[in-house]
PLY file of the C-alpha trace (Angstrom):
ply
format ascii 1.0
element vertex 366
property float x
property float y
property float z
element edge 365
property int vertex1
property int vertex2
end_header
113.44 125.76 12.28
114.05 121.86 12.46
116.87 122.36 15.13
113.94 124.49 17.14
111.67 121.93 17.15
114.59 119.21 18.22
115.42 121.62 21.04
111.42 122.39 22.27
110.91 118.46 22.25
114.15 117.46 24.57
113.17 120.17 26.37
109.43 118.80 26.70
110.75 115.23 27.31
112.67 116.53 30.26
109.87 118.25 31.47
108.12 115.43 31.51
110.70 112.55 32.52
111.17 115.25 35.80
107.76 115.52 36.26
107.65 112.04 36.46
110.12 111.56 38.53
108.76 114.35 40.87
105.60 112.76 40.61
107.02 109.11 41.58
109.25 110.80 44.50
106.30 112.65 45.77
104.04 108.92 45.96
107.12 107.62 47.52
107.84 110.29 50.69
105.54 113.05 50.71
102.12 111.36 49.65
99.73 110.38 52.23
100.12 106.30 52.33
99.77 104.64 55.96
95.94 105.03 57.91
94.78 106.89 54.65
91.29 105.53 54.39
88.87 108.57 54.14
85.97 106.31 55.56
88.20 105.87 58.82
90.00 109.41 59.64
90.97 108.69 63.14
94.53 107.73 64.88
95.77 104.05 65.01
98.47 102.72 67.60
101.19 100.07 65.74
103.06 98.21 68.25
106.16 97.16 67.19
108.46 94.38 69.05
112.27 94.49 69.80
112.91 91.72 66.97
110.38 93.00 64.35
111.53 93.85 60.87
110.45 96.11 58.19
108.55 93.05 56.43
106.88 92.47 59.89
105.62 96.42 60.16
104.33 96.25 56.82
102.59 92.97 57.05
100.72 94.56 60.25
100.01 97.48 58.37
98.68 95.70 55.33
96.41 93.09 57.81
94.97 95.95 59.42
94.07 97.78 56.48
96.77 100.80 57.17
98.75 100.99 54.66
97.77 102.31 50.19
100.93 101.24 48.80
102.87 98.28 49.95
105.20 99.07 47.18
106.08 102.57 48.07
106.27 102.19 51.10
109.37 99.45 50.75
111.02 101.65 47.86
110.64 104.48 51.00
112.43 102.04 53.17
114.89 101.20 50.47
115.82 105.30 49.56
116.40 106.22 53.69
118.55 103.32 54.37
117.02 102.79 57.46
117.84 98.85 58.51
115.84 98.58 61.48
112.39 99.92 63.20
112.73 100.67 67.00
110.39 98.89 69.36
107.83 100.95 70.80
104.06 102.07 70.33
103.38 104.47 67.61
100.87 106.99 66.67
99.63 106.50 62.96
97.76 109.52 62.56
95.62 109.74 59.53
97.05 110.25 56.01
100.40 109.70 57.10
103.47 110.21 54.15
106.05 107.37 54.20
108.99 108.99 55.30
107.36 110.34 58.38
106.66 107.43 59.01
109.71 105.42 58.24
111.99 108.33 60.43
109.60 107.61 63.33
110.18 104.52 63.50
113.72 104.22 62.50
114.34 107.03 65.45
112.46 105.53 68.25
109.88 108.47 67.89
107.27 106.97 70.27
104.59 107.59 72.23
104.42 106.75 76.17
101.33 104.65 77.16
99.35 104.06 80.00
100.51 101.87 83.21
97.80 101.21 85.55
97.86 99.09 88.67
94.66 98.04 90.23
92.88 95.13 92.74
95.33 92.55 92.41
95.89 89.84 94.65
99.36 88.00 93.73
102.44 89.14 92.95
102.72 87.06 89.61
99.23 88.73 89.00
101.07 91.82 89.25
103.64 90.63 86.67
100.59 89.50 84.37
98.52 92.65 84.09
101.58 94.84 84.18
102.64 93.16 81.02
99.59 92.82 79.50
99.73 96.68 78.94
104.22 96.49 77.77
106.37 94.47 75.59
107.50 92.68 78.12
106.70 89.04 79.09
105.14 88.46 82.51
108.09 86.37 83.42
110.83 88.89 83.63
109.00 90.78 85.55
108.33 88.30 88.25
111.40 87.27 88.27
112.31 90.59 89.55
109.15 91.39 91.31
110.36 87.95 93.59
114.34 88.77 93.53
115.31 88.34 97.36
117.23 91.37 97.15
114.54 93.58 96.20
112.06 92.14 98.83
114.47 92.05 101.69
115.61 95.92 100.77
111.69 96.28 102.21
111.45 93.83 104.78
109.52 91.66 102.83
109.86 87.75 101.67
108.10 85.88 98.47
104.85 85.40 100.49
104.49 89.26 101.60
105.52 90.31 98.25
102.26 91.88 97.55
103.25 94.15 100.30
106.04 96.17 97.11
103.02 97.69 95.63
100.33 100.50 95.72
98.15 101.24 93.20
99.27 103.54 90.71
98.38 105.50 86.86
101.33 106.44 85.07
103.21 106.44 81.84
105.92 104.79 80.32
107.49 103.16 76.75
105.29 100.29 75.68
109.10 98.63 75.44
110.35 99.53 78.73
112.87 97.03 79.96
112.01 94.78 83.65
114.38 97.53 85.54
112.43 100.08 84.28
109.14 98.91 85.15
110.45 97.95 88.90
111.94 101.69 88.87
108.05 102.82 87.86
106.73 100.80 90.61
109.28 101.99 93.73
108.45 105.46 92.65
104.96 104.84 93.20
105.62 103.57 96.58
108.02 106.05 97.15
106.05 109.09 96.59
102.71 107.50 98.74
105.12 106.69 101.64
106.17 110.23 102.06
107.16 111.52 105.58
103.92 112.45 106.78
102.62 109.04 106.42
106.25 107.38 107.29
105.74 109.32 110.65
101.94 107.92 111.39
103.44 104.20 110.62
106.05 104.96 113.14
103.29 106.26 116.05
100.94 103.06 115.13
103.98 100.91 115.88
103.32 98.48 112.53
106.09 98.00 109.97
104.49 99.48 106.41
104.39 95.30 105.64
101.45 94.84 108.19
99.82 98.32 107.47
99.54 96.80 104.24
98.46 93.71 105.08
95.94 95.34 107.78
94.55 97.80 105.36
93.88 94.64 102.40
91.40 93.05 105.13
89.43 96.75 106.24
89.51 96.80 102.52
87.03 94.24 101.89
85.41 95.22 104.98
83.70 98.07 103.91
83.69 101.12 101.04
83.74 104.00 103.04
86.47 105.15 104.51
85.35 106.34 108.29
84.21 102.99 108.53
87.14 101.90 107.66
88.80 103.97 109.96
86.65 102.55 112.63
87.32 98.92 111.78
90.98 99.48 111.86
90.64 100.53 115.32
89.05 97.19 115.99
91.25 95.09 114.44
94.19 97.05 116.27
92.21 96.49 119.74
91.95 92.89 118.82
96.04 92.50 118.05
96.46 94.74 121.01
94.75 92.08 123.40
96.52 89.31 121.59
92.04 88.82 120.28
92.21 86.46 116.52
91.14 89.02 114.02
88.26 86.74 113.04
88.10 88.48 109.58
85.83 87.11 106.94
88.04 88.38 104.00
91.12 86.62 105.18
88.45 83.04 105.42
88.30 84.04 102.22
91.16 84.89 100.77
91.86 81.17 102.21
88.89 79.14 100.46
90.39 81.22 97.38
86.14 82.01 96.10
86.88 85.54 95.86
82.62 85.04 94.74
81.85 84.52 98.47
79.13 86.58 99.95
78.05 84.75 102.85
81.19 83.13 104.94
80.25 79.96 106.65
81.03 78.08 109.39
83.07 75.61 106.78
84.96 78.54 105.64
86.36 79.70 108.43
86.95 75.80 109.90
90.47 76.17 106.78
93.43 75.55 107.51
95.80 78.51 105.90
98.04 81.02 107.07
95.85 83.38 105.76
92.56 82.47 108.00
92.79 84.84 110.93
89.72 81.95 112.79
92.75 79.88 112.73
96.05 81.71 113.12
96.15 84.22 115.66
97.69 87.44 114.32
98.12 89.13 111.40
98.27 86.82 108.30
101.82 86.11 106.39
100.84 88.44 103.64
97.98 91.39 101.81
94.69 89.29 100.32
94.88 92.54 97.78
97.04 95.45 97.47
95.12 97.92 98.88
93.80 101.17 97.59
95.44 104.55 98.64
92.72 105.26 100.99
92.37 102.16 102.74
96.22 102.21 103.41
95.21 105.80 104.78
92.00 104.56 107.03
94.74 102.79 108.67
97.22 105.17 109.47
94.18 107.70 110.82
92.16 104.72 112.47
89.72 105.79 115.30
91.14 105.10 118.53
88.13 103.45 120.53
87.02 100.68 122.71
84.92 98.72 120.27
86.49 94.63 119.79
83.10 94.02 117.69
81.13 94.86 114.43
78.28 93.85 112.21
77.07 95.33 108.94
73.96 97.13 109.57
70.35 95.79 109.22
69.81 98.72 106.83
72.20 97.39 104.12
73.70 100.57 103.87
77.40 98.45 103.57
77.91 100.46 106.62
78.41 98.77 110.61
77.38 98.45 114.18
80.28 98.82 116.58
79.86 97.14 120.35
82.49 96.58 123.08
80.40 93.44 124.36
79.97 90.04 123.14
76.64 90.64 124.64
76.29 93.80 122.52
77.59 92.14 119.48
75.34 89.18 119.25
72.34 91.68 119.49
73.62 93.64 116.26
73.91 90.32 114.99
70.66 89.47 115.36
69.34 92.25 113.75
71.14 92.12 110.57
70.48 88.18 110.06
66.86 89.08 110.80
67.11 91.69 107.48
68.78 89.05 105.96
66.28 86.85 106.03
63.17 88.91 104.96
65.33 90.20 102.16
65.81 86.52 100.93
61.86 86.20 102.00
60.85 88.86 99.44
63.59 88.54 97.09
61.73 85.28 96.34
58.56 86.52 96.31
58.81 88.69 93.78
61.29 86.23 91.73
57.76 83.76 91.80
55.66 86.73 91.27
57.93 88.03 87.94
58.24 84.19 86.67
54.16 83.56 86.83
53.62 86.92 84.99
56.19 85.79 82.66
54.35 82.29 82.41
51.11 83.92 82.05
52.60 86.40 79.13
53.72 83.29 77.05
50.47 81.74 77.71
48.51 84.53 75.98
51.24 84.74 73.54
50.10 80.91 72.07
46.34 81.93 72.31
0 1
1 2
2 3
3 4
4 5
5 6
6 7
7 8
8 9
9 10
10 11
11 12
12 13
13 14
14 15
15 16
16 17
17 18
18 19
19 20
20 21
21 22
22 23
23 24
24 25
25 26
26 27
27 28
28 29
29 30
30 31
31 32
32 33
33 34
34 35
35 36
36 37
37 38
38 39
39 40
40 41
41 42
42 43
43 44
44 45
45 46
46 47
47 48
48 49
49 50
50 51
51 52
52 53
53 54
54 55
55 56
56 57
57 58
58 59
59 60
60 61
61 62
62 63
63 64
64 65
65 66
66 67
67 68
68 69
69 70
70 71
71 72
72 73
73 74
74 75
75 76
76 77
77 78
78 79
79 80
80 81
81 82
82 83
83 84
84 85
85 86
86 87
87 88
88 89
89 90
90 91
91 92
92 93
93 94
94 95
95 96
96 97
97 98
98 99
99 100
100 101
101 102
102 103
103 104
104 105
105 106
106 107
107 108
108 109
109 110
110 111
111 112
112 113
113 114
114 115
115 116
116 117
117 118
118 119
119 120
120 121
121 122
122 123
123 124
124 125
125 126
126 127
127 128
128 129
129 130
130 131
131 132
132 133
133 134
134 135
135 136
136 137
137 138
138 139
139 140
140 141
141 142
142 143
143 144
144 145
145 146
146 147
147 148
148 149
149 150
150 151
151 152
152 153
153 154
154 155
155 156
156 157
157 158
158 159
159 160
160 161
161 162
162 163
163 164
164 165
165 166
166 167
167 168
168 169
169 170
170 171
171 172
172 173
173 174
174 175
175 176
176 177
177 178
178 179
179 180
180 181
181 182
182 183
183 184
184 185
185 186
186 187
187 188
188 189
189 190
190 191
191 192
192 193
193 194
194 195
195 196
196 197
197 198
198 199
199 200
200 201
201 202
202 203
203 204
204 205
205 206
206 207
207 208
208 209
209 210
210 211
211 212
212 213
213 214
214 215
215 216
216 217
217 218
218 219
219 220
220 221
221 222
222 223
223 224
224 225
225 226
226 227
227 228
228 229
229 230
230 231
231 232
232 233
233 234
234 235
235 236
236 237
237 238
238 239
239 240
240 241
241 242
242 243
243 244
244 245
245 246
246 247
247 248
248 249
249 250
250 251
251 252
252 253
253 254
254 255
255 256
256 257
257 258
258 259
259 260
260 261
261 262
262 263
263 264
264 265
265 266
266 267
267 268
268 269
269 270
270 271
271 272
272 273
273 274
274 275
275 276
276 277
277 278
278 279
279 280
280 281
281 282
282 283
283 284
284 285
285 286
286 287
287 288
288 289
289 290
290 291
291 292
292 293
293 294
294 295
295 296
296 297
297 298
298 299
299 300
300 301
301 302
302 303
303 304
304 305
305 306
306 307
307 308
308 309
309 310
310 311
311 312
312 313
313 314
314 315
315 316
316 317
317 318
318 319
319 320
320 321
321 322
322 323
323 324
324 325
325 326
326 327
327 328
328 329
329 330
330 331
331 332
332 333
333 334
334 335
335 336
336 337
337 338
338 339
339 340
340 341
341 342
342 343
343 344
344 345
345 346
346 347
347 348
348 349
349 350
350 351
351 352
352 353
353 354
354 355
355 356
356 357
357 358
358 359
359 360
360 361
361 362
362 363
363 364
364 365
């Protein structure tokens, strides 16, 4: 009977020393421990950097709140063997066990994110918002965005760099190296300069450098595109007749006020490459890199006679089109006359709103 009870109690201690164990290796792997607050059941991004360590994933997990278990999480670490996390962005969705997440990141198991190109004016810009959203520093990227054997594979220098890029929306690794971001970008030129448009650059008779550059001024010209189209045409007529372009975006582009509503007679007196009052032609380089459809009002542009336009009187962002100086000065007229009873009643009702204001607060002390 003794020997019984000596066997049912090693037994029992087993039982329970593996249950322990199987409890403890459970916490360690299988147990939900990173973004396991119930009050906050929704997926985290971790970003982790080419030289980070373990100690530098945990402490990001523990100052964001991320991580249960410090402790488990390191003995995790210490079981797998795994030296090093990969750089990347990661997923953390919620209740996530250690050793899911230690294999993701030992493996390189991330997620592409987002690479978006917008309005940008200079190349170094470029380089600046394109890393905001990587690993990278701006830096590298410039360097390559400025290499003179990329630009003059276009036909471009430093100062018509801008001319490398269209817009574009596409995914990559957060730690994708310089070459891969340039790759990213010449695909997105590549697949907008497809054959149907190559073949419309090649009837206009402008390299793609100054159908960039062209369609950065109609740009800030107007918001809709027949317009557009229609003030290509007369910037075309006026570089056909060897006319300045006179364009108030390039003035400017060349105060640098990118604020500037009204361009005045000061503006446009600047000396730059850039302000088409002063240099005849086309200027050196884009004031913006252009949207896809503004590149496109270009390369359909309405062929007409016009050499002059003037936003309409109805404020509609819209324009008047006239062959004649004569014509010109009339649609000019018009819309400076708007102009100035807008300002007329704009301030009218600004005194009328800051009486009835007065006259509230007045009351108010009563």
């Amino acid at each position: 009977m003794k020997k019984k009870i000596i066997i049912i109690s090693v037994v029992l201690v087993l039982l329970a020393v593996c249950a322990a164990v199987g409890y403890y290796a459970y916490r360690v792997f299988m147990a939900a421990n990173i973004n396991a607050n119930p009050e906050s059941p929704t997926y985290k991004y971790l970003y982790v950097r080419a030289d980070d360590t373990w100690d530098d994933v945990i402490e990001q997990l523990d100052t964001n709140g991320w991580i249960s278990s410090i402790d488990d999480l390191k003995m995790c670490i210490k079981y797998l063997e795994k030296e090093v996390p990969q750089c990347g962005k990661y997923d953390l969705e919620p209740n996530l066990p250690n050793r899911v997440f230690v294999n993701r990141l030992a493996y390189g198991l991330s997620n592409k994110g987002k690479l978006q190109l917008k309005l940008t004016r200079y190349t170094p810009v470029v380089a600046k918002k394109l890393s905001d959203q990587l690993a990278i520093d701006s830096a590298s990227l410039a360097d390559v965005f400025l290499a003179d054997t990329l630009l003059q594979k276009y036909g471009l220098d430093q100062e018509s760099s801008l001319a490398l890029f269209v817009r574009f929306d596409t995914t990559i690794q957060w730690c994708a190296s310089a070459k891969e971001v340039e790759a990213c970008v010449l695909d997105a030129r590549h697949r907008f300069w497809n054959e149907e448009r190559l073949e419309k650059a090649k009837k206009l008779g402008l390299s793609l450098k100054d159908i960039h550059i062209l369609a950065s001024i109609v740009e800030e010209e107007s918001n809709d595109y027949e317009d557009r189209r229609k003030i290509a045409g007369v910037y075309l007529n006026r570089l056909r007749i060897k006319m300045p372009l006179q364009a108030d975006p390039t003035a400017r582009f060349a105060v640098g006020d990118f604020t500037l509503n009204r361009i005045l007679k000061k503006h446009i007196q600047i000396k730059s490459p850039y302000n088409t009052y002063v240099c005849p032609g086309l200027p050196p380089g884009p004031i913006r890199i252009p949207t896809n459809n503004s590149i496109d009002a270009v390369l359909n542009y309405v062929s007409h006679n016009y050499i002059y336009f003037c936003a309409k009187a109805d404020f509609s962002g819209t324009h008047n089109f006239a062959v004649t100086y004569t014509e010109h000065l009339r649609n000019a007229r018009a819309y400076q006359k708007a102009i100035t009873i807008w300002i007329r009643e704009k301030k009218a009702r600004e005194k009328a709103e800051a009486e009835a204001k007065a006259k509230a607060e007045a009351e108010k002390v009563r």
